[in-house]
N, C-alpha and C positions, 0 to 999 in steps of 0.2 A: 687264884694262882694263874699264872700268864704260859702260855704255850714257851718252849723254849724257843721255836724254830717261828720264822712267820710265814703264812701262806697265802696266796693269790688269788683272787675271787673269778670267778667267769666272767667278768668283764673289762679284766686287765689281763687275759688272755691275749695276745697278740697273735693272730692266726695269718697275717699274711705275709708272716718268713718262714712256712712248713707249707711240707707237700701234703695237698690233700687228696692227687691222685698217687700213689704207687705203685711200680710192674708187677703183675704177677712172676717176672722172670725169677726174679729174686728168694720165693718159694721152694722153687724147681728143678732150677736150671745147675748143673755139676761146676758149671762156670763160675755162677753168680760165688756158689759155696765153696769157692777157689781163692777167690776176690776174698772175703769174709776170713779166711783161713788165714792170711797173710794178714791183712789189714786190722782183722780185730780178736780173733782167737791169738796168734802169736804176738798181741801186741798192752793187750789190758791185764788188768788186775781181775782174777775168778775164784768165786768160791772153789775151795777142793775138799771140807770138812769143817770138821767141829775140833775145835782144840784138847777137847777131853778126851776122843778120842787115841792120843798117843800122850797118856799122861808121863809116860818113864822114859828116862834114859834108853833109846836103843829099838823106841815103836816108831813104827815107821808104813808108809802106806802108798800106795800108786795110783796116782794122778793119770787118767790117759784122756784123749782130745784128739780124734780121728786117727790122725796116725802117728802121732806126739806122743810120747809120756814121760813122765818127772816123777821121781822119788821124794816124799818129807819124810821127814826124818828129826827125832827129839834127838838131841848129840848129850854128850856125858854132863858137861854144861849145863842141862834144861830149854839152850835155844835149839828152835824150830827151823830148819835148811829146806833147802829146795834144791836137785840134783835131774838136769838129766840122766835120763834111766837108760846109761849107756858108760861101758869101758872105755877108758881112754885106749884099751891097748888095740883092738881089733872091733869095738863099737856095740859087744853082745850085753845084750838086755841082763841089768844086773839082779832085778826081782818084780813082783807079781804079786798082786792084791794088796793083803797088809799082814803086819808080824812084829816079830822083835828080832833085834840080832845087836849080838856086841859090836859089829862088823862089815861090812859088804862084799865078797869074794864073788867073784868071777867064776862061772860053773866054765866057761870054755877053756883057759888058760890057768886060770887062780890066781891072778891077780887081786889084792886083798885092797880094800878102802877102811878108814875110819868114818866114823859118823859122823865127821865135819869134813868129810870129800877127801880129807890126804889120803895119799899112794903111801900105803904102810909098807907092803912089800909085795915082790915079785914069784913064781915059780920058779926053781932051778934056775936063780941069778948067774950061774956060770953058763948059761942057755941065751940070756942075755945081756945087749953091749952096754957100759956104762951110762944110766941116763938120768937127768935130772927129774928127781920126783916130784919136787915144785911144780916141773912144770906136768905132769901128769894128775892133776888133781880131777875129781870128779869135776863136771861143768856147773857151775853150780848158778840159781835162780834164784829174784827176790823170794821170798817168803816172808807174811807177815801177820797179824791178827788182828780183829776187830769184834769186838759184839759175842766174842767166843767163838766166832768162824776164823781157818784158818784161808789165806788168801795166797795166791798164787800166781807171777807174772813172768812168763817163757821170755819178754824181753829182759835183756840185764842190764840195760838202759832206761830202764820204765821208771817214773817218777815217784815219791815214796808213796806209800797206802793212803796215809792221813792226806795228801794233798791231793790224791784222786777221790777221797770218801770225802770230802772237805768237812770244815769244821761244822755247818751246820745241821749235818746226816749225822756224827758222832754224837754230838748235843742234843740233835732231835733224839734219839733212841739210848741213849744214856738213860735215863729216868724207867725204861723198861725192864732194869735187869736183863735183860734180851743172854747175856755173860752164863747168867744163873740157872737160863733155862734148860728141863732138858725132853729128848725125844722122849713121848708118852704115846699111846696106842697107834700111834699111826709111823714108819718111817720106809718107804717104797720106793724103790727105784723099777721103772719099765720102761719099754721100747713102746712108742707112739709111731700111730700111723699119718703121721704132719709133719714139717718144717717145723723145728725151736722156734721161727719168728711167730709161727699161728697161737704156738702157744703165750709166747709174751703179748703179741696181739689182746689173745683173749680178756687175760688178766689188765689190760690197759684201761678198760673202757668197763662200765656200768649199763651205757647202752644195750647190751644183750640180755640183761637181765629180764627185759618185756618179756621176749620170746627162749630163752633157757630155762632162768629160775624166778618162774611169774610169784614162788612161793614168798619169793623174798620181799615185794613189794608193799605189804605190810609194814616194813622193818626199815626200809630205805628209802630216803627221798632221791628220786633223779631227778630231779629241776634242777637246772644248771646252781641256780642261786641259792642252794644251802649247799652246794660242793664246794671246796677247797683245794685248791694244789702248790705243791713246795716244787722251786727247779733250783738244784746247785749241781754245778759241773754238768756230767752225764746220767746224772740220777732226778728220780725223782719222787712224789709222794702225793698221791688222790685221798679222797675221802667226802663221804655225806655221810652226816648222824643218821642215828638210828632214831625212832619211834618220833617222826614228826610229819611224814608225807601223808598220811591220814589222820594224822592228829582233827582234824578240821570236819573231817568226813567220817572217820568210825572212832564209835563209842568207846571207852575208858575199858570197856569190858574186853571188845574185841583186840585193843592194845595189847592188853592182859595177855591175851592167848598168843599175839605175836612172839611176846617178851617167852611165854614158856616154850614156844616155838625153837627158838635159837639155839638150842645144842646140837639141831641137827645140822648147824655151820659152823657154830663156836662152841665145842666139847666140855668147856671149861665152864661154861654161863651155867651149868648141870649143879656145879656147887656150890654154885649163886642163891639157886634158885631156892634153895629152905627158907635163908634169912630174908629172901624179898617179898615172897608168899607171909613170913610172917610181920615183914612191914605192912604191908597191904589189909592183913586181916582185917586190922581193926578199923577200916574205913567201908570193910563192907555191910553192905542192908541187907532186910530181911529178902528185900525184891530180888537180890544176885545182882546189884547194882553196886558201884563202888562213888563214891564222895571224899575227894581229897582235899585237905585245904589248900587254902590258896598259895599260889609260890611252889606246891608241890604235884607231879605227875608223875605216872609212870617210868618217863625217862628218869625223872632225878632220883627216884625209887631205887632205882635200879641203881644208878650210880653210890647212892649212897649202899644197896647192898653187897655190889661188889666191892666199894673201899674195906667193909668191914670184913667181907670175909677173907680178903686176902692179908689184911693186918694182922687178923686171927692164926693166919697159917704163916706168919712173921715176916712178911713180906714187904719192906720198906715201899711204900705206893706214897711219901711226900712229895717225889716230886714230878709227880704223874697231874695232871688237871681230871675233874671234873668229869669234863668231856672223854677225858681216854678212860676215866673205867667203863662207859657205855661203846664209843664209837670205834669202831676198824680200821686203821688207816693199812694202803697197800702203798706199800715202798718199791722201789724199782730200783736195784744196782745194775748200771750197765756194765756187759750186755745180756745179758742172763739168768738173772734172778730177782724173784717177785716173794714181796712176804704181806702177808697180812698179820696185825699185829692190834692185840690191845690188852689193858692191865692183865696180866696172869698169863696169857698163852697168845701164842703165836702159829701162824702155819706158813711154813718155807714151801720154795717151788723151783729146782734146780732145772733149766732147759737146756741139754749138749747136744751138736748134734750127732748124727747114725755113727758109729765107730766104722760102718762100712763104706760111708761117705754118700752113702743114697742121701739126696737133700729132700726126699719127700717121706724120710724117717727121722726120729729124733728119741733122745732119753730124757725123759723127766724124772727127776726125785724128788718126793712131798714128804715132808715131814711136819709132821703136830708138835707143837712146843708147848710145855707148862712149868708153870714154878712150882717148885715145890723147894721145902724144905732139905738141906742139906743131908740129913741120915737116909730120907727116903729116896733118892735121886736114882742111887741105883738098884733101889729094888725094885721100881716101877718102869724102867730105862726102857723103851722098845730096842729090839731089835729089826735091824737089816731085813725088807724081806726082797730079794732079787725075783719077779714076776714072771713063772717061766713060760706060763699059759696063758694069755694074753685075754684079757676082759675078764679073770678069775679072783683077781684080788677088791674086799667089798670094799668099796670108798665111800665115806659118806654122799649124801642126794645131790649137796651141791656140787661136787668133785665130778662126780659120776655125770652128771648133765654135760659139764663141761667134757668132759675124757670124750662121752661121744659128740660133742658140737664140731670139735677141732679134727678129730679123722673125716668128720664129713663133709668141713669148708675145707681140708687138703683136696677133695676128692673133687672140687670144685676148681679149685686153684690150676688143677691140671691143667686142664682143658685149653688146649691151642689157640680157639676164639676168644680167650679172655685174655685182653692184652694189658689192663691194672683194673685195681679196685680202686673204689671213689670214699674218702672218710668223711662223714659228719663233724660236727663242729664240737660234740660230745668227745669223738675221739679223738683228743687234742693230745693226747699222751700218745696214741698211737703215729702222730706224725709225728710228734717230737723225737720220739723212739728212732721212726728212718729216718729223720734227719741227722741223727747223731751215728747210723749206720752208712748213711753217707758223707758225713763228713770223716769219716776214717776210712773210707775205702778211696775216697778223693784223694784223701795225704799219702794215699801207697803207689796213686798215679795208676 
């Protein structure tokens, strides 16, 4: 079975059209997050939710982005709207959080809205002078869907979804269900003590892994040359398989232990892990020593016991490879969201920044994805948890390395005498990234 998307080996990397020094300003500075406000938060397409989220006629939820916000809204129809969250009549904030309403009224006035933005009616209309309602309609925003995320673009000029996610990102993650999946033990939103870029920074590159999560190095190769990268548009897609970087150097055995290792990254591998113990058994000795035959390793083990067991729990995996019931691949939607993804579950990584406009604060939302089965969906559903205590919420080891790597490179970033950092040839994702940061703050002049 053939990958749907193709990807790009480390040596058709082209490194000398990206920057590989960058200003620290950019982190910091009230300015730079001035620049970025205009140029690419009011101007791209962002996740704002999950489309299951407002399954009915009349749910509806607030979108905010420093000092922006937008209403979606399910209209009687079943389609999905995007409203500034503002009255036509005197500009007051129509609602807050998320809800249902058959309706939108105005608490200042009472001027009343329908759920596709018409001016239904007025207060005491002998109060006021004839006016056309057409043209009072709520202001209304693309809004559109993809993957089961609902997407969100402040320009009303913005190009459609499908031609910003281009065809080869749909394609690519098609074959995942990614639609079907839903939030399971993990869905968190907190306030970071870093810039949103440190945090897409972090997720860009595998190089930190040395000195982060040395745990992982078992499980992942970082030589340039079993990684892979996909570029279309503004997005993009990294990846190295698992269980082959010590293939060479540790024993079959210690393999073993890697493979049982991975729940504490990949939550899902946990229900893996029966049917792959009992593929393995009967290869081992009396020594504690395992002999596979030929053509077959740990890797393919595993792959082969992930297809099974997610077939088991009905899970169409045809048109998935090989390769993705073992390997992670991290997807990048610019400008702000990172997923890591492989058969069965996924984990999402929302970065906005400070609503107070501090640029040396940010929100991150993580959320754990899993398939399951249509009747259990919502029995197993997480909920929301809003972080009000800050370092209180448990993350898994990997999470948790990274939560503290990134408040401590902010804390670095500050500092006056550092006038840019310098990227490796590793973090090629992370120039591309400003590059593409600066090619939208260039168009805004």
């Amino acid at each position: 079975m053939n990958s749907p998307v193709a990807f790009k080996d480390f040596a058709d990397l082209d490194f000398a059209r990206l920057p590989l020094k960058i200003s620290t300003e950019r982190y910091h500075s009230p300015e730079w997050q001035e620049k970025e406000r205009r140029a690419i938060w009011m101007k791209t397409w962002q996740i704002v939710g999950r489309a299951d989220e407002l399954p009915n006629s009349g749910d509806y939820k607030v979108y905010s982005l420093l000092d922006q916000s937008w209403i979606v809204a399910r209209g009687q129809d079943g389609k999905l709207r995007g409203f500034v969250n503002a009255c036509r009549h005197r500009g007051n904030a129509l609602c807050e959080g998320k809800g249902h309403a058959g309706r939108f009224t105005c608490q200042y006035h009472m001027w009343t809205y329908g759920l596709d933005g018409r001016l239904l009616a007025v207060a005491r209309p002998d109060l006021v002078p004839d006016i056309d309602k057409a043209e009072h309609t709520l202001v209304e925003v693309p809004v559109d869907t993809f993957a089961g995320f609902i997407f969100l673009n402040p320009d009303r000029d913005a190009q459609p979804l499908a031609e910003f996610m281009t065809r080869d990102v749909m394609e690519g993650l098609a074959p995942y269900k990614l639609d079907e999946m839903t939030p399971v033990g993990m869905d968190v939103r907190e306030e970071l003590d870093c810039n949103w870029k440190v945090v897409m920074d972090a997720f860009s590159e595998g190089y930190h892994i040395l000195g982060v999560h040395p745990e992982l190095l078992a499980v992942i190769d970082l030589e340039p040359a079993a990684a892979t990268w996909g570029f279309y548009g503004d997005h993009r897609t990294a990846g190295s398989p698992f269980e082959v970087k010590n293939a060479d150097v540790c024993s079959v055995e210690q393999q073993v232990e890697a493979i049982r290792s991975l729940p504490s990254t990949f939550p899902s591998v946990a229900e893996v892990l029966p049917t792959f113990e009992a593929m393995i058994a009967p290869h081992l000795s009396a020594d504690g020593t395992y002999a596979f035959p030929a053509g077959e390793s740990v890797r393919t083990i595993l792959q082969k016991a992930t297809r099974q067991t997610l077939t088991a729990k009905g899970m169409d995996v045809s048109g998935l490879t090989d390769d993705q019931m073992s390997d992670s691949r991290g997807w990048f939607f610019f400008p702000n969201f990172f997923m890591t993804i492989r058969a069965g579950e996924a984990t999402t990584i929302l970065m906005t920044p400070h609503p107070s406009g501090d640029p040396n604060k940010c929100i991150w939302h993580v959320t754990a994805y899993m398939w399951l089965p249509e009747p259990l969906r919502q029995q197993y559903r997480a909920e929301l948890v809003e972080v009000k205590e800050k370092g209180s919420y448990p993350y898994f080891l990997a999470l948790q390395q990274d939560y503290d790597q990134m408040e401590r490179q902010q804390r670095g970033l500050r500092n006056e005498g550092l006038t840019h950092i310098s990227l490796s040839q590793e973090e090629f994702c992370v120039a591309q990234f400003h590059a593409n940061i600066d090619k939208y703050v260039s168009r805004a002049g």
